[in-house]
N, C-alpha and C positions, 0 to 999 in steps of 0.2 A: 616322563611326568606321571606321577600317581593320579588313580583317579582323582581322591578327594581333590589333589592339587588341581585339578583341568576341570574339575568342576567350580573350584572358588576362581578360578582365572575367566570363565563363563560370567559367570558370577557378576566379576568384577569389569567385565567387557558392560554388559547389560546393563550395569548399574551405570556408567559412565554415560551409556547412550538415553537411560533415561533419566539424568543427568543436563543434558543435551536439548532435551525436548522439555523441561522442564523450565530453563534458560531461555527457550524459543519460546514457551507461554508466557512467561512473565514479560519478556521484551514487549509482545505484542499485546499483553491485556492491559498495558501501559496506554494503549490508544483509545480503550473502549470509553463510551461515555451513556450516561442514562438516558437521554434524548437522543441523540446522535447515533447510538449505535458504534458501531465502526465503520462511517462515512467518512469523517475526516482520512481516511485510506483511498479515499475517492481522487483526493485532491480538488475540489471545488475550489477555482478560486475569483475573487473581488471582482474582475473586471468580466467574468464567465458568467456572473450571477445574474447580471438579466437578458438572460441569452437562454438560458436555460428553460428544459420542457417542464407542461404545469403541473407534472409530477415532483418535480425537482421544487418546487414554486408553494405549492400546498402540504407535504410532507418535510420534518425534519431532517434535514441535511447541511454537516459541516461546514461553513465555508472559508476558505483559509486569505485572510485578510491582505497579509505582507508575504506568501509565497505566492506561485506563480500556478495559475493550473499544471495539468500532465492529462495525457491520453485517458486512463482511468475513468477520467469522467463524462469521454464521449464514449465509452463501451458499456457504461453503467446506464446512459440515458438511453443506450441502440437497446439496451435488455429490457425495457418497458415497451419495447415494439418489431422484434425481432425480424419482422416481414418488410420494416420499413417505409409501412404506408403511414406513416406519422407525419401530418406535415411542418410538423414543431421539430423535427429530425435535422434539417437541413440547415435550418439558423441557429440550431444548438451547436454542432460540430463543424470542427478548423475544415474537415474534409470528408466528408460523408462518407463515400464511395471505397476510398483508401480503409477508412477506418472499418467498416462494416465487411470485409473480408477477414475480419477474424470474430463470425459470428460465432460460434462453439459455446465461449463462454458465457456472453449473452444471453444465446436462445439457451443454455444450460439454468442460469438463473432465473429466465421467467418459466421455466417450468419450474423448479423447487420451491419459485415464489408464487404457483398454479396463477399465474399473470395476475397477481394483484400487488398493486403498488406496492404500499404498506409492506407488503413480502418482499419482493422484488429490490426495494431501495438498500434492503438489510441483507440481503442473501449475497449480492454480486460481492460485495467486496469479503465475503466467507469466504469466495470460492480458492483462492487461492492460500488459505488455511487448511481448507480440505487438500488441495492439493501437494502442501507442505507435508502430513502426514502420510499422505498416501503415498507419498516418492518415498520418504523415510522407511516405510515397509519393502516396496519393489528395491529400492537398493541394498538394503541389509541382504533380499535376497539373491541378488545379481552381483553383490559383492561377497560374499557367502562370509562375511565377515568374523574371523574366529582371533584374530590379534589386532593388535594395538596399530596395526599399520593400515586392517581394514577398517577400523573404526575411525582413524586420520581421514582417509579414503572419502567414507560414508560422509562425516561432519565438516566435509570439503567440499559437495555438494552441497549439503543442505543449507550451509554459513555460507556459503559464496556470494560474493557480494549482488550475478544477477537472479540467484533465487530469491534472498532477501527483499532486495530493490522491487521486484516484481508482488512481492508480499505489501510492501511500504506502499507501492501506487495504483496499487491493485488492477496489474497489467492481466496481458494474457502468455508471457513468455515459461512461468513457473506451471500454466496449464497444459501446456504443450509441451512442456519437458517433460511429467508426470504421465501424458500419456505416449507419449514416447517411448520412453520406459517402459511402461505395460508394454510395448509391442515388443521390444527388443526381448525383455524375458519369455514372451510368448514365444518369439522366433528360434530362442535359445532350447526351448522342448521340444520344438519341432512342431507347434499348432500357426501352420505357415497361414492360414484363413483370418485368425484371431487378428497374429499382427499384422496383415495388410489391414482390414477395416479399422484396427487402432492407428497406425500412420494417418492413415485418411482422414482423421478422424483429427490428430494431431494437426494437421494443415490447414485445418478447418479455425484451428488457436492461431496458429502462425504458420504463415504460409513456408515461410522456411527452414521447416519442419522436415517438408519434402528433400531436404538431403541427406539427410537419413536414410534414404530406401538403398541406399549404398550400402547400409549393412542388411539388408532383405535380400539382396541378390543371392544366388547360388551357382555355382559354378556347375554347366560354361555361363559366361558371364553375358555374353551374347546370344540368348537366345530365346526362342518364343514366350516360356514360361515366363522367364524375367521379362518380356515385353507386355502381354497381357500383365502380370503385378502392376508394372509401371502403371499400367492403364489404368487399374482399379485404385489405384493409391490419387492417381491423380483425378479423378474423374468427378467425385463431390466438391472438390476446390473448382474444377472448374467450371461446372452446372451451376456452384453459387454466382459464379463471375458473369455468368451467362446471365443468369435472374438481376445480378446487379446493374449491368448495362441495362436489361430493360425496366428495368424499376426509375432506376435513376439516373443513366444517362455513361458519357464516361468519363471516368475517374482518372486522376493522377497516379503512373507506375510506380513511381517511389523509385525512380533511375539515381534524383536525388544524392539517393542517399548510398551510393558507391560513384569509386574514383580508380585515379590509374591503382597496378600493383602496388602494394606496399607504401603508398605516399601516405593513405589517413595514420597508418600505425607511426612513419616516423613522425607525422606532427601531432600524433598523441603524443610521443616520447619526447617531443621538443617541448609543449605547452605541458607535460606533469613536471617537468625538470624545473621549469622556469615558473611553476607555481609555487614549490617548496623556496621558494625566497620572494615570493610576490603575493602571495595571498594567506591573508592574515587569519585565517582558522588552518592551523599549522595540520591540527589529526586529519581534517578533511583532504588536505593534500599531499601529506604522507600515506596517509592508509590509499591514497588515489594512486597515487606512484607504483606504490607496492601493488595493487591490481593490475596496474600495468607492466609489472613484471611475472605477476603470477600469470596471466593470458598468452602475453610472448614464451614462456616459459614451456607452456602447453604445446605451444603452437610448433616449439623449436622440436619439443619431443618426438612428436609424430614426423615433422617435417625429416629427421635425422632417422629415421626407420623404415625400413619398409617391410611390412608384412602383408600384402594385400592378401591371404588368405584371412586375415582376424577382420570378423565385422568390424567389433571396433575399433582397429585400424582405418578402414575403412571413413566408418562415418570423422574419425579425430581429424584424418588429410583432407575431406571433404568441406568442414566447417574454417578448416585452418585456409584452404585457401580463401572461403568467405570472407575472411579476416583478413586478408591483403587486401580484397578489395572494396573492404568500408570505408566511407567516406567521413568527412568533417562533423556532417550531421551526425550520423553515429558515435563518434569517437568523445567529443568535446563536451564539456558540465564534468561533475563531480560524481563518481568515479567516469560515466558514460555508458550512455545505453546498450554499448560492443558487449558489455559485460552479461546482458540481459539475453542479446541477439544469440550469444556464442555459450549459451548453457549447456547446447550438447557436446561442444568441443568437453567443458568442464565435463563433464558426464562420461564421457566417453577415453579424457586421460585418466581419472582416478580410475577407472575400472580395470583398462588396460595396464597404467604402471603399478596397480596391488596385484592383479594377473599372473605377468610379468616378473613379478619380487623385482623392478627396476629400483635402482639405489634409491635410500631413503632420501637422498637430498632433491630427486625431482618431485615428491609427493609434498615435503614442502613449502618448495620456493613454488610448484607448479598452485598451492591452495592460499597463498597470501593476501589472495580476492577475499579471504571472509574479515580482515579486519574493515574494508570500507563496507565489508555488509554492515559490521554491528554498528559502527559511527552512522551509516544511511537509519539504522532506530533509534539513534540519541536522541533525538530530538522530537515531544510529542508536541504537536500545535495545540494549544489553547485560546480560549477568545479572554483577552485580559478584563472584557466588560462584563463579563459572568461573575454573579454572584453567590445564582444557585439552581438547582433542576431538579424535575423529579417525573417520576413518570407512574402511573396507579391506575389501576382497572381500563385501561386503554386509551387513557387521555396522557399527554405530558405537557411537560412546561418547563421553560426557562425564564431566567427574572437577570436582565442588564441594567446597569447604571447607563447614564444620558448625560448629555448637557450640566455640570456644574459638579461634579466627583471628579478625583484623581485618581491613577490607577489600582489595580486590586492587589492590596497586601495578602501574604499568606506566612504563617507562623505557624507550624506543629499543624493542629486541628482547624485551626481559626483562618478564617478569611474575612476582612472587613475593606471596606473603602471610604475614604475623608471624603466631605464635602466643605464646599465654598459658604455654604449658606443658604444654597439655592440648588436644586439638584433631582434630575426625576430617575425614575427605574418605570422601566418597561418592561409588562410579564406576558409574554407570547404563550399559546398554549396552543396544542394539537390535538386531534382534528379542530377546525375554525369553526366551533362552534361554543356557547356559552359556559361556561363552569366557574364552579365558588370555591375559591383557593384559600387558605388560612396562611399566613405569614406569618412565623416566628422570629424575631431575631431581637439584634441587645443594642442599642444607642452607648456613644461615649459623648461626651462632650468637652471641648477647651477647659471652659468654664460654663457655671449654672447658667441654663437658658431652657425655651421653652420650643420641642419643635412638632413641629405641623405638617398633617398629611392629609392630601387633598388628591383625590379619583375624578378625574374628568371634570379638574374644574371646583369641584362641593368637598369641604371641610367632612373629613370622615375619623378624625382622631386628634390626639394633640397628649400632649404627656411634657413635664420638666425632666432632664436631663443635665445629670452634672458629671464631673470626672469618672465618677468610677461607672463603670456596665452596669445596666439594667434591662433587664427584659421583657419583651413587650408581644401582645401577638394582635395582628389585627385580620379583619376578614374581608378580601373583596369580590367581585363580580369579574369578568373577564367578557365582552360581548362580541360572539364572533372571532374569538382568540384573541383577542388583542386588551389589554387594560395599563392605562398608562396612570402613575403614581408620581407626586408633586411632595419632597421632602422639605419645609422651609425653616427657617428661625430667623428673627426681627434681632436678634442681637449681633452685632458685625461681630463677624470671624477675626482671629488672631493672627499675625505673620507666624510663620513655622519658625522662622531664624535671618541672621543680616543676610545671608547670602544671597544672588540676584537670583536663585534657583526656587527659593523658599515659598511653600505654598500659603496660601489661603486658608484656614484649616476652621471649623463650626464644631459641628459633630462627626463621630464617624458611624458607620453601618456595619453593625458585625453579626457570621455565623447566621446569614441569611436561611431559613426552611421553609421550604414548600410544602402543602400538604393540602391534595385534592379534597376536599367536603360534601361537594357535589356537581356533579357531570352534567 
């Protein structure tokens, strides 16, 4: 190959991976919201909401109405109190004790948020954004990536469905991979000091982290040195477990969540089998399928090898036997949390079969986890009652429909919502304290009528409105954060159509804005 040619081939590797990362931004800024933040990554959900600490209570935070919580949002609440002495701790979280063993991230969060809320609420669910890019770098360079097979390799991690998944619920499995990594390339130089404190360190994410130090060892494989490491690797996990017992008593092992050999993995592969003809979001349970080919796939690789001299050899057998023995809990939902648990298995096949040059088809079928990545970001939650938000000089606000509106239409630019005749909007604002918000927006109506807007009760505006748009702005008070708005019209509303479904229809509310005037 000519230079120029090896250099457009550089070129065009580079381009492809920021290509790549470009793809992973846009997926993810699909979530962001002007109030919100990137909370709704928390997973807060309906039935968690009055459970939650009065951090969670007084700051805006997403709350997801019709999905179900996830872990996420007790790691999020543990990082407002990293030491634990919270006593709103305990009735926030399904299980304290279990949960608070992978303080890293946590106590990582409330420093970058220097322990204030406000900070804090916004920063935990970053952390595994920063984590996404910074793996992105330690594998380019631990994959020393120069073809098309390392670059498969590289975006087989980082697509895989449990880095994603760990990005989506803003776990702590994608933090512990990334520092993982950091130690493994440490270990790979020879700065044997660095990566033991980064293992350690790793455990501190997730504790089973800790079988990785399989590939720390050094031959003889039995012996002082390697025992003293053990020690140091394990020794911050388990002085936290020590402070855990006495803080808070004990905790559930999570035995749970392993079973005999191999039994969780065949009735994964029984219930993915029997989903692809039973459950009716067809991508979710094929791209699920397929992850559970792509995991066995890994697991076959290493299992069919033996190189105990290669680290990661080493750590690939280590995790692959984990994988026999997960259990139900682990395995079950869409794709399933194995995928999440078993990152460094993923981690540890791409690096060894691009290594390796093992045939192209186990890099493959071994990376088939990234399509239930990208389906696990199909979908961003929204609150179908929002109309509009905004957020200026350190106040925000959001404005929902109530009582007597149908749900919220959207068309190109425009968002509007019908009402019955009768109908309020509620505009919360942040911090809870008083502010004067201007509302813009446009009225339609059936036909000519006259409609009325009323603040806590008192007649504040009034305007006729006929078919076509008109626009209107009016100004109110918020006291305390909270201002509740009474839409009315004295002329009965019209049926939408014969159908038994057909609504109610007066006026409708459109292209709602917010705009703070004063704090």
């Amino acid at each position: 190959m000519t230079a120029p040619a090896s250099s457009r081939h550089r070129w065009l590797l580079r381009a492809a991976a920021w290509a790549a990362v470009a793809l992973f931004l846009g997926l993810i800024a699909r979530f962001w919201h002007p109030v919100y933040g990137f909370t709704s990554l928390i997973q807060l959900d309906a039935p968690n909401d009055d459970l939650k600490i009065a951090a969670f209570r007084e700051l805006p935070v997403f709350v997801h109405r019709d999905n179900g919580g996830y872990d996420g949002l007790y790691y999020a609440q543990i990082a407002h109190d990293p030491t634990l002495r919270d006593p709103e701790l305990p009735r926030a979280m399904d299980n304290l004790g279990y949960r608070a063993r992978r303080i890293l991230p946590p106590a990582f969060a409330w420093l970058l948020g220097a322990g204030q809320p406000g900070w804090i609420i916004h920063t935990y669910p970053l952390l595994n954004l920063i984590a996404w890019f910074t793996l992105a770098i330690l594998l380019w360079k631990l994959l020393a990536v120069s073809d098309p097979r390392g670059l498969l390799a590289w975006t087989g991690v980082l697509f895989s469905a449990g880095a994603l998944a760990s990005v989506r619920l803003a776990l702590t499995d994608l933090i512990a991979l990334t520092i993982l990594a950091a130690a493994l390339l440490a270990a790979e130089q020879s700065r044997q000091h660095p990566a033991t404190a980064l293992l350690a360190a790793a455990a501190l994410a997730r504790e089973t982290a800790l079988l990785a130090f399989a590939g720390l060892v050094q031959h003889p494989f039995f012996s002082l040195r390697n025992v003293v490491r053990a020690f140091l690797v394990t020794l911050p996990l388990a002085a936290w477990l020590v402070y855990l017992r006495w803080r808070i008593g004990p905790a559930d092992a999570g035995w749970a969540n392993f079973t005999f050999p191999g039994s969780g993995l065949v009735e994964k592969w029984a219930a993915a089998t029997s989903a692809l003809f039973t459950v009716p979001d067809h991508s979710l349970a094929f791209t699920t399928w397929l992850a559970t080919l792509g995991l066995t796939t890994q697991a076959v690789f290493f299992a069919t090898r033996w190189r105990l001299d290669d680290r990661w050899w080493r750590i690939g057998i280590a995790y692959t036997i984990l994988l026999l023995f997960l259990g139900t809990a682990v395995w079950e939902d869409f794709p399933g949390a194995a995928l999440r648990v078993l990152l460094p298995l993923t981690l540890a096949f791409n690096v060894l079969v691009h290594r390796t040059r093992a045939p192209l088809a186990w890099l493959l079928i071994g990376n088939l986890t990234v399509f239930a990545g990208l389906v696990g970001l199909r979908d961003v939650p929204a609150d179908p009652r929002e109309l509009a938000a905004f957020s200026s000089s350190g106040t925000a606000g959001i404005a929902r429909t109530g009582e007597g509106w149908s749900g919220r239409e959207e068309h190109g630019r425009h968002r509007w919502s019908w009402c019955s005749g009768q109908g309020t909007v509620t505009l919360e604002t942040w911090p809870r304290q008083s502010a004067t918000v201007q509302l813009d927006f446009s009225l339609r109506a059936v036909t000519a009528r006259t409609v009325v807007l009323h603040h806590d009760g008192r007649e504040i505006w009034r305007a006729a409105v006929g078919p076509t748009r008109s626009h209107h702005t009016v100004t109110v008070r918020s006291e305390h954060g909270r201002a509740t708005l009474a839409f009315s019209s004295d002329t009965p509303p019209q049926r939408e159509g014969p159908h038994a479904n057909a609504r109610d229809l007066s006026f409708a509310l459109y292209d709602l804005r917010l705009t703070l005037t004063e704090p």
